[in-house]
ROTOR-909012 format. One record per residue: residue number from 1; residue in three letters; x, y, z of N, C-alpha, C, CB in turn. Coordinates in steps of 0.001 Angstrom, whole numbers, plus 524288, in hexadecimal, padded with zeros to 5 digits. Glycine has a CB too. Layout:
BEGIN
@n->NUM&res->ALA&n_x->X&n_y->Y&n_z->Z&ca_x->X&ca_y->Y&ca_z->Z&c_x->X&c_y->Y&c_z->Z&cb_x->X&cb_y->Y&cb_z->Z
...
***
This chain:
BEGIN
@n->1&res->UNK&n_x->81B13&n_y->7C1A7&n_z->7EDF3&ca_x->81621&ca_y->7BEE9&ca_z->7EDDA&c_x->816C8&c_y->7BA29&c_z->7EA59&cb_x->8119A&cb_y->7C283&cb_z->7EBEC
@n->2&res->UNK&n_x->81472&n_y->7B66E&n_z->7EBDA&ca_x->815FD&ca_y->7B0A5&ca_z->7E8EC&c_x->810B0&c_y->7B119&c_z->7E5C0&cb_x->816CB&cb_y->7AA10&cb_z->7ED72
@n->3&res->UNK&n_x->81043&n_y->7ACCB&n_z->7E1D6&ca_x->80C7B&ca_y->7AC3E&ca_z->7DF85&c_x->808D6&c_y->7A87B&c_z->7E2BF&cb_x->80DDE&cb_y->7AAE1&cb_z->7DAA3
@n->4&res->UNK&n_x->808FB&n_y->7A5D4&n_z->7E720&ca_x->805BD&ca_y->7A2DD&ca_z->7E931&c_x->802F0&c_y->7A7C3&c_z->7EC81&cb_x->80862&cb_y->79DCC&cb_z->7EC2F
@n->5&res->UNK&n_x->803D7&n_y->7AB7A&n_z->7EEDE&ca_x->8004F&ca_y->7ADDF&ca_z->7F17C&c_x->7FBDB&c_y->7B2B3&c_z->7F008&cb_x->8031D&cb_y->7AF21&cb_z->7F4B5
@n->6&res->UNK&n_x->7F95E&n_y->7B180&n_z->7F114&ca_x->7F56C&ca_y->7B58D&ca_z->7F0BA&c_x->7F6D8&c_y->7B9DC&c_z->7F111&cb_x->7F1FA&cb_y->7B565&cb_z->7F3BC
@n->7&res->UNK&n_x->7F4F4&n_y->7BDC8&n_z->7EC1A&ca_x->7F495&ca_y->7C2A9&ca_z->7EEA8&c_x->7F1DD&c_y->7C679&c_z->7F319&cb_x->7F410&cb_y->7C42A&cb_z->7EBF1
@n->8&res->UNK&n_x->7EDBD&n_y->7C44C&n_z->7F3A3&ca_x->7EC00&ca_y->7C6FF&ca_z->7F734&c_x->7ED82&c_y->7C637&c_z->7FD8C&cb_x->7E73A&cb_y->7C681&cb_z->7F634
@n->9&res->UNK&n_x->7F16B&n_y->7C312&n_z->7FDD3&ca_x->7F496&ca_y->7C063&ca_z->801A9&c_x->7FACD&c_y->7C5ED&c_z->801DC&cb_x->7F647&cb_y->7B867&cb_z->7FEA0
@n->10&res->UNK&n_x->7FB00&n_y->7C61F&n_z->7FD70&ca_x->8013C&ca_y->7C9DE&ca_z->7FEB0&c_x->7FF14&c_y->7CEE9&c_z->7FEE9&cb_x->806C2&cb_y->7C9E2&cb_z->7F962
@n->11&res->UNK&n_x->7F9C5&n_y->7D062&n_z->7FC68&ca_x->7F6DC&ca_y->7D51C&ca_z->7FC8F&c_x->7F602&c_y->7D6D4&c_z->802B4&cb_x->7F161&cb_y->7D438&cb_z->7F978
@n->12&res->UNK&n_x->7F48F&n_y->7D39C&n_z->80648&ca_x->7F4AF&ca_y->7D306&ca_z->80BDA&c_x->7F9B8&c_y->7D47F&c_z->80E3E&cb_x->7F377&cb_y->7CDC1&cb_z->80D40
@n->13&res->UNK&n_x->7FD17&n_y->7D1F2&n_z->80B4C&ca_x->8034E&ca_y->7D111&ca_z->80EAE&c_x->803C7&c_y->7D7A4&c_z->80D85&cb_x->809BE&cb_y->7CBB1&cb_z->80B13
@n->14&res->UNK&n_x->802B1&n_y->7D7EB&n_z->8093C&ca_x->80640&ca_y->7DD16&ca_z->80A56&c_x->80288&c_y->7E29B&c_z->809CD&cb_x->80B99&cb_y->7DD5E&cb_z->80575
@n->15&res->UNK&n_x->7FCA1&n_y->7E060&n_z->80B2B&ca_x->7FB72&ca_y->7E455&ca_z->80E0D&c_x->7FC08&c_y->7E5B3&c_z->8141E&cb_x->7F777&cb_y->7E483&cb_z->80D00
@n->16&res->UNK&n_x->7FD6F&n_y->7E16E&n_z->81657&ca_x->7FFC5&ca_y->7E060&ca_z->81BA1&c_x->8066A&c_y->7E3C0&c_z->81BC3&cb_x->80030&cb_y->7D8C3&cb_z->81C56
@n->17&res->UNK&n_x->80912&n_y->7E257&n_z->818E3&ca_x->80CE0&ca_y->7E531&ca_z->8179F&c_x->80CF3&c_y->7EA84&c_z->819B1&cb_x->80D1B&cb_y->7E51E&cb_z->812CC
@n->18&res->UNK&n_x->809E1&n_y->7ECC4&n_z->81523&ca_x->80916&ca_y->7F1D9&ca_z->814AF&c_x->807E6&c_y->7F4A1&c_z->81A95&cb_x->8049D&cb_y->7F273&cb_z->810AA
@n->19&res->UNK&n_x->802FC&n_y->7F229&n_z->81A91&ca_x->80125&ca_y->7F409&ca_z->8203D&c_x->80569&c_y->7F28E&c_z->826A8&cb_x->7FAC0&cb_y->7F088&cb_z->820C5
@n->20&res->UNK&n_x->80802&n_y->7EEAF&n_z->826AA&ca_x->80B1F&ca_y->7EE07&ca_z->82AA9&c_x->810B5&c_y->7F08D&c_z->8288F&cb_x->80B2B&cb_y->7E7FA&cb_z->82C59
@n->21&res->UNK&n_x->8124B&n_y->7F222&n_z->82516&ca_x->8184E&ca_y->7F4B7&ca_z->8244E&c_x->817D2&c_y->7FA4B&c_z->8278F&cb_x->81A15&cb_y->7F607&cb_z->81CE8
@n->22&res->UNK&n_x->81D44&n_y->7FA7F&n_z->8290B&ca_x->81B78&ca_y->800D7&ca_z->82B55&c_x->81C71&c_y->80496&c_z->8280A&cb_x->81E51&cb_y->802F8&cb_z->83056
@n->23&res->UNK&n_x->81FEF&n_y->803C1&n_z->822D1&ca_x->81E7D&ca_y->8096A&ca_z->82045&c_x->819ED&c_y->80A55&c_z->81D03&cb_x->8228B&cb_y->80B1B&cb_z->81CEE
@n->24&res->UNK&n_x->8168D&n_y->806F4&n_z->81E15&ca_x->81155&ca_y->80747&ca_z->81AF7&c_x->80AED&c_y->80766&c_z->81E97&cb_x->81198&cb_y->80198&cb_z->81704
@n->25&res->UNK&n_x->80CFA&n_y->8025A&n_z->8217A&ca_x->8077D&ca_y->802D4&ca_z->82583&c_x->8023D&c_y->80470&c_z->82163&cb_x->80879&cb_y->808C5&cb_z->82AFB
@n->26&res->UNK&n_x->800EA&n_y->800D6&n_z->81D86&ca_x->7FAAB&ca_y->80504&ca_z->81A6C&c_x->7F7F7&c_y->8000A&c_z->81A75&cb_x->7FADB&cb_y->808CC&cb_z->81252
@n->27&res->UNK&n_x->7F3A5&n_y->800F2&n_z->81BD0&ca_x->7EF7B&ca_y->7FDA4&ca_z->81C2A&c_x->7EB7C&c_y->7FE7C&c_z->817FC&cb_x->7ED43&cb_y->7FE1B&cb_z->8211F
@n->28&res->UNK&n_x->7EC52&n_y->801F3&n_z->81513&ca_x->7E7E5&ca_y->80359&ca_z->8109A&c_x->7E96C&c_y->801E9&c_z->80CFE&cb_x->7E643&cb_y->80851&cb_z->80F62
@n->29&res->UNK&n_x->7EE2F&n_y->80090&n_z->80BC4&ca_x->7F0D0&ca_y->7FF3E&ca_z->80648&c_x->7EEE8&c_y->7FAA7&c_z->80215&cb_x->7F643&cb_y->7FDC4&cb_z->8079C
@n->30&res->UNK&n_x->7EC05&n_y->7F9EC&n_z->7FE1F&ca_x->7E895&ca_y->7F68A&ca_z->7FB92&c_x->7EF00&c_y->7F343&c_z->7F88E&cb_x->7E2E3&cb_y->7FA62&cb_z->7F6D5
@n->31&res->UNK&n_x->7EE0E&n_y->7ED7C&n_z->7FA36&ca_x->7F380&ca_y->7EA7D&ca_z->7F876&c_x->7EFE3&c_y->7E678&c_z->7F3CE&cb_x->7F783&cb_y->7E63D&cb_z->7FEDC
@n->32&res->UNK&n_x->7F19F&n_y->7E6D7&n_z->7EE91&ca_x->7EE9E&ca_y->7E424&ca_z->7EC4A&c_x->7F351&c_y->7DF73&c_z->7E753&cb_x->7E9F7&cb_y->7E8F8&cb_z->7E9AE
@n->33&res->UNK&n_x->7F301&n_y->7DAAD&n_z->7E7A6&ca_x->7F62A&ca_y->7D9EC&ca_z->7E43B&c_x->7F343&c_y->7D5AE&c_z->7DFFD&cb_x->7FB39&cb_y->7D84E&cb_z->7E6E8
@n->34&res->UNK&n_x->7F6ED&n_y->7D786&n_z->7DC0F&ca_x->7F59B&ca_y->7D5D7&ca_z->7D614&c_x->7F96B&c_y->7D270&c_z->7D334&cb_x->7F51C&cb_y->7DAB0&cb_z->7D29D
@n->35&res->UNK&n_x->7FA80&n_y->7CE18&n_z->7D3D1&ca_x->7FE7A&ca_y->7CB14&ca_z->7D09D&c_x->8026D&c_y->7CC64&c_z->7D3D8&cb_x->7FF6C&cb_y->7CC76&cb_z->7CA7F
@n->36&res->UNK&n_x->80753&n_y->7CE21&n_z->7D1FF&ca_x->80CF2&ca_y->7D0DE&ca_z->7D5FD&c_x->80B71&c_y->7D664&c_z->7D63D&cb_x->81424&cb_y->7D08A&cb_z->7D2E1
@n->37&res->UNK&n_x->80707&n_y->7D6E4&n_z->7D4C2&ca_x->8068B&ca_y->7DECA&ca_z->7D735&c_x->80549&c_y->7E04D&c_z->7DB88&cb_x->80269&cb_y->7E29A&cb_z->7D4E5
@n->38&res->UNK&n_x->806DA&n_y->7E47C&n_z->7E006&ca_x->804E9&ca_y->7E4CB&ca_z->7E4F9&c_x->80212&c_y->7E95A&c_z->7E21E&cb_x->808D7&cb_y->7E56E&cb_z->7EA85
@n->39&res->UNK&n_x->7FD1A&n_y->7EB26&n_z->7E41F&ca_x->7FB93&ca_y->7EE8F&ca_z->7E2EB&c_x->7F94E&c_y->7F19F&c_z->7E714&cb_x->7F943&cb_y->7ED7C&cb_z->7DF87
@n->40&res->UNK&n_x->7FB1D&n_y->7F611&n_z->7E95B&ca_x->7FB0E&ca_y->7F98F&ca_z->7EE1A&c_x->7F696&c_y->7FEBD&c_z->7ED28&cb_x->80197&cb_y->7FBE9&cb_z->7EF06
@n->41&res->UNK&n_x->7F24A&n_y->7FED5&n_z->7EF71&ca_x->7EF30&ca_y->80440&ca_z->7EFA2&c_x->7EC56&c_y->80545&c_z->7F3D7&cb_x->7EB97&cb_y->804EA&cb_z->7EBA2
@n->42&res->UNK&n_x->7EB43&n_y->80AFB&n_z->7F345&ca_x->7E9F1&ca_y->80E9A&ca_z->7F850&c_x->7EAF8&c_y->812A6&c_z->7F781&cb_x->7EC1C&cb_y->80DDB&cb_z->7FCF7
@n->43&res->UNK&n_x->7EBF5&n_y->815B1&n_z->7FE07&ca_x->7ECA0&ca_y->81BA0&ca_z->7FE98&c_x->7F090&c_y->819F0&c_z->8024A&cb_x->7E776&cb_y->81FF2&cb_z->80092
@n->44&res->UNK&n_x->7F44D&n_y->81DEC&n_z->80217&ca_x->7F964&ca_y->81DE6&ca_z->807C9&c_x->7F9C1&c_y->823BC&c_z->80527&cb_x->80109&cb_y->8186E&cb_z->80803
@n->45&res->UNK&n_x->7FB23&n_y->8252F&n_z->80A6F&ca_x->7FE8C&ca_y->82BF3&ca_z->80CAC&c_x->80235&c_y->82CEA&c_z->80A71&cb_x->80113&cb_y->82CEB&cb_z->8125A
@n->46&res->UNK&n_x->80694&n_y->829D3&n_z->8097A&ca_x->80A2D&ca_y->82DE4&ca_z->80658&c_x->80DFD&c_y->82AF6&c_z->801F6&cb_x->80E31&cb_y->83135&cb_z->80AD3
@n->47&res->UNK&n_x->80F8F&n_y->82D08&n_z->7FD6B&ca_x->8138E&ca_y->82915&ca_z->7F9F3&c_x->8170A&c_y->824E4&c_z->7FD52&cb_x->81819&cb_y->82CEB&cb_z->7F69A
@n->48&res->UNK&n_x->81B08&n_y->825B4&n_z->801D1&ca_x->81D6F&ca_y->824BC&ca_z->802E2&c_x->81A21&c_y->81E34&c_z->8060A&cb_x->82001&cb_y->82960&cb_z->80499
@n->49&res->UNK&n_x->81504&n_y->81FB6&n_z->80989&ca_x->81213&ca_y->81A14&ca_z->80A78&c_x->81012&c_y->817D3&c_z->8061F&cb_x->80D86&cb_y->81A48&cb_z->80E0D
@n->50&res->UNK&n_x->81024&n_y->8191E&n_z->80291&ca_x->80E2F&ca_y->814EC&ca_z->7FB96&c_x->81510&c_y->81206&c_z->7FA74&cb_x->80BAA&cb_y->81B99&cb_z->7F315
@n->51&res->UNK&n_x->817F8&n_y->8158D&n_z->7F93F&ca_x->81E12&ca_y->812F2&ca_z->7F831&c_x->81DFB&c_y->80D82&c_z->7FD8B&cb_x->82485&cb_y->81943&cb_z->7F9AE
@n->52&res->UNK&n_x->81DFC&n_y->80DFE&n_z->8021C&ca_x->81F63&ca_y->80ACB&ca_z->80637&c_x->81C11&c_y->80671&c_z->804D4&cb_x->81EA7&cb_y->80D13&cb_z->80BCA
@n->53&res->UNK&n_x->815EA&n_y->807A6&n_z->8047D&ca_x->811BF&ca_y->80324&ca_z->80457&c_x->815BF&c_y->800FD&c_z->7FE55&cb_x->8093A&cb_y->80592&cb_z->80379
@n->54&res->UNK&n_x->81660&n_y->80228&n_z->7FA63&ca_x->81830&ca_y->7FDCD&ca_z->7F5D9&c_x->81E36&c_y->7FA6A&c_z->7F70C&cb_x->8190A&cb_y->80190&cb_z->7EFA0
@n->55&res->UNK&n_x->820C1&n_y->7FEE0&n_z->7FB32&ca_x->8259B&ca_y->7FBD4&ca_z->7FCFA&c_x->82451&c_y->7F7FF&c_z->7FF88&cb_x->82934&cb_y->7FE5D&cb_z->7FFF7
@n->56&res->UNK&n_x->81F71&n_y->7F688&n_z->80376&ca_x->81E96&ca_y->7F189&ca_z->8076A&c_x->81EBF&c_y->7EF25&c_z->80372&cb_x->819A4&cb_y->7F067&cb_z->80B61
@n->57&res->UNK&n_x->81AC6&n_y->7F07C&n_z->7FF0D&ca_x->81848&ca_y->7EBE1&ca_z->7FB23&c_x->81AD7&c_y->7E80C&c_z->7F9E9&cb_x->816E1&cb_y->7ED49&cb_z->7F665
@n->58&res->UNK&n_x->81FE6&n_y->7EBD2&n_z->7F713&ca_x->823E1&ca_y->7EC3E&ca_z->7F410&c_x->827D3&c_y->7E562&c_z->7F764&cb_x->826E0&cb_y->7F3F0&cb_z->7F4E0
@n->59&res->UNK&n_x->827EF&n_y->7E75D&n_z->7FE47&ca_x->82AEC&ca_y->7E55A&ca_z->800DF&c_x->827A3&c_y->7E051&c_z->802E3&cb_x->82D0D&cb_y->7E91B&cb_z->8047D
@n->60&res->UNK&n_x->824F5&n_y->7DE57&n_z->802BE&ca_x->8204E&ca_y->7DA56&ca_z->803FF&c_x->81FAD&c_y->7D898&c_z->7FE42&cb_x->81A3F&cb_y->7DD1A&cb_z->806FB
@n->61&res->UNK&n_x->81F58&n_y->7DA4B&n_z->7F9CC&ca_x->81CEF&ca_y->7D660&ca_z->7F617&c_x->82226&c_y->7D99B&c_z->7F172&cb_x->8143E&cb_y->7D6F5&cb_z->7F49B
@n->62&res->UNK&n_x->828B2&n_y->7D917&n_z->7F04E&ca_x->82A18&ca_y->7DAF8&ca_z->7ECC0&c_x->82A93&c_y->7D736&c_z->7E716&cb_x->82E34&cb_y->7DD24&cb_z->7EEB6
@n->63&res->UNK&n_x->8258F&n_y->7D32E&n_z->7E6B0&ca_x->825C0&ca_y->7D0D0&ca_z->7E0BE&c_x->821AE&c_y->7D38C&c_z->7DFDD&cb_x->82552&cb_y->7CA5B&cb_z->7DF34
@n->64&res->UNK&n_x->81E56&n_y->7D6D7&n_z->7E410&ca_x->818CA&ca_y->7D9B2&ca_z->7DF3E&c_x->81B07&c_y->7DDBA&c_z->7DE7F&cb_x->811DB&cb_y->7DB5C&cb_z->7E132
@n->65&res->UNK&n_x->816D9&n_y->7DF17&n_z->7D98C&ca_x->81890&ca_y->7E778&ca_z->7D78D&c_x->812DB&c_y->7E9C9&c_z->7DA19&cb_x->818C0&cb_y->7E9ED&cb_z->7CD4F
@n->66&res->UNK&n_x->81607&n_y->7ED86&n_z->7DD98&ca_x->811AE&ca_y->7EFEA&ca_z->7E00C&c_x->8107F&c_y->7F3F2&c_z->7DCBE&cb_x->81281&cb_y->7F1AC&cb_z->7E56C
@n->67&res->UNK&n_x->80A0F&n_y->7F421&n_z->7DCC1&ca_x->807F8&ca_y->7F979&ca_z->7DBF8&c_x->804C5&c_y->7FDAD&c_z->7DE71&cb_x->8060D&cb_y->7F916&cb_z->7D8F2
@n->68&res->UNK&n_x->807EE&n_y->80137&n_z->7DDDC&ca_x->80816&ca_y->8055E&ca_z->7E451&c_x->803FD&c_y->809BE&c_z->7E248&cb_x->80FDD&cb_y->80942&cb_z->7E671
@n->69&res->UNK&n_x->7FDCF&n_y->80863&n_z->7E317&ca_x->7FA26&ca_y->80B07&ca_z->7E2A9&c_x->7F86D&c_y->80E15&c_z->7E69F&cb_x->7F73F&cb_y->8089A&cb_z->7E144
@n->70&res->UNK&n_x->7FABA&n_y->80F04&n_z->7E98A&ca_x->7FA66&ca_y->812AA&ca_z->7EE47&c_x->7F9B8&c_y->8175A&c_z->7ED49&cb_x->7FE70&cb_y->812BA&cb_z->7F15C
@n->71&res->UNK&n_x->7F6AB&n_y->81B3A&n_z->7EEE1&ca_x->7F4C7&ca_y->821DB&ca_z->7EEBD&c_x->7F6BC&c_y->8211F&c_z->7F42A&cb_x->7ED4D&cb_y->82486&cb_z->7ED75
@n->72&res->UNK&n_x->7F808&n_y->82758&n_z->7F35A&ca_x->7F9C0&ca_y->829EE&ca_z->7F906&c_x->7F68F&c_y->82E46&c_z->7F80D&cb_x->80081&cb_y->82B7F&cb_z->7FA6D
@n->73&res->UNK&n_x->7F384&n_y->82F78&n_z->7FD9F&ca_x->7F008&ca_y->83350&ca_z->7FE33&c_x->7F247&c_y->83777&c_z->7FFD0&cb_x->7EC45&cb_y->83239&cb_z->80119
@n->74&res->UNK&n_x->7EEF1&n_y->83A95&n_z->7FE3D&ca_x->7F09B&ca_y->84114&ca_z->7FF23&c_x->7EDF2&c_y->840CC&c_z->80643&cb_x->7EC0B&cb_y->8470B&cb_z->7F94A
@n->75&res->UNK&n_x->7F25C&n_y->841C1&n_z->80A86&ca_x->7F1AB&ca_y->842BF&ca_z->80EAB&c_x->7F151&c_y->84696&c_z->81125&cb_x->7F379&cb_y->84132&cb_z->81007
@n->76&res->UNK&n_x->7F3D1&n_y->84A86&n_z->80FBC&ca_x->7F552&ca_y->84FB4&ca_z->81025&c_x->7F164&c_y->853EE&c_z->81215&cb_x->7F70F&cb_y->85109&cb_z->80B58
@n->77&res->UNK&n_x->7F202&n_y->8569A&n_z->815DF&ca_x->7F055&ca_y->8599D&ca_z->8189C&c_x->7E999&c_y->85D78&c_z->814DE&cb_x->7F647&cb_y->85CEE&cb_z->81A1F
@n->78&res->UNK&n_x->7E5E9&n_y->85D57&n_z->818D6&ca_x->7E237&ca_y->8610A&ca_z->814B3&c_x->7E1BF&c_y->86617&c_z->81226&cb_x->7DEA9&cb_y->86187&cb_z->81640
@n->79&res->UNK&n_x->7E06F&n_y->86658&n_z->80DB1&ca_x->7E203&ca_y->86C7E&ca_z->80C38&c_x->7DFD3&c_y->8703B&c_z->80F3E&cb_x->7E07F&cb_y->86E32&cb_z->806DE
@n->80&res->UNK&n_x->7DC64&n_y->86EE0&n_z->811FB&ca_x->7D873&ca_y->87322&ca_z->813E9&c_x->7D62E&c_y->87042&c_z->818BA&cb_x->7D38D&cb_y->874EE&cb_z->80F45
@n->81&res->UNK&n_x->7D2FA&n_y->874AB&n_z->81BB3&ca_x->7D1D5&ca_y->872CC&ca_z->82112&c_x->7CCEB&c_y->86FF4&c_z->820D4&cb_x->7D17E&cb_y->8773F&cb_z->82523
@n->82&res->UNK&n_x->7CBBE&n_y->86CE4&n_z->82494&ca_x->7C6FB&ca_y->86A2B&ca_z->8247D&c_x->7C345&c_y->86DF1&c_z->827C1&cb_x->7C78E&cb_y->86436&cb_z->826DD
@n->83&res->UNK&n_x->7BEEA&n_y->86F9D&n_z->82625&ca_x->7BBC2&ca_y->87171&ca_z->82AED&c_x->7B70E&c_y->86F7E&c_z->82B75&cb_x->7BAF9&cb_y->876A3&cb_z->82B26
@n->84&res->UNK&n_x->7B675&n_y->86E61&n_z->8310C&ca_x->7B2EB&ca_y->86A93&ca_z->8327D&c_x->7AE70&c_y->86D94&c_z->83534&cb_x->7B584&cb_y->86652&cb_z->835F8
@n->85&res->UNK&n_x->7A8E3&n_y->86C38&n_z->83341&ca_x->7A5F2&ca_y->86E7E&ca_z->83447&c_x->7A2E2&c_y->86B10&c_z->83892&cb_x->7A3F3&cb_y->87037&cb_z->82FFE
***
């Protein structure tokens, strides 16, 4: 990122990124940047899609320090049955 451009210009780029890469494909991912900080938050499914989303980052913008605020939600099957009345 140069100092002539806007951030909210590379905030775009590489929320586009994110969402068009195929090991990531996330459209929910909040891309926010601060000086050279990328700053990444949300919810994704599993450790392994949070590691990938900071590798695009990583690979699209490597003069920022990303910060990988990402939760991964508990997806996992219900403890108990639903019964529907």
């Amino acid at each position: 990122m140069s100092t002539e451009e806007v951030p909210q210009y590379w905030a775009a780029r590489l929320r586009r990124a994110i969402a068009e890469d195929e090991r990531t494909t996330e459209l929910g991912v909040r891309v926010d940047i601060r000086a050279d900080h990328v700053h990444l938050s949300g919810e994704v499914a599993c450790e392994a899609r949070r590691a990938e989303l900071e590798q695009v980052v990583h690979e699209h913008a490597p003069n920022l320090r990303v910060h990988n605020d990402l939760r991964v939600s508990a997806a996992g099957e219900p403890a108990t049955r639903e019964e529907l009345r």
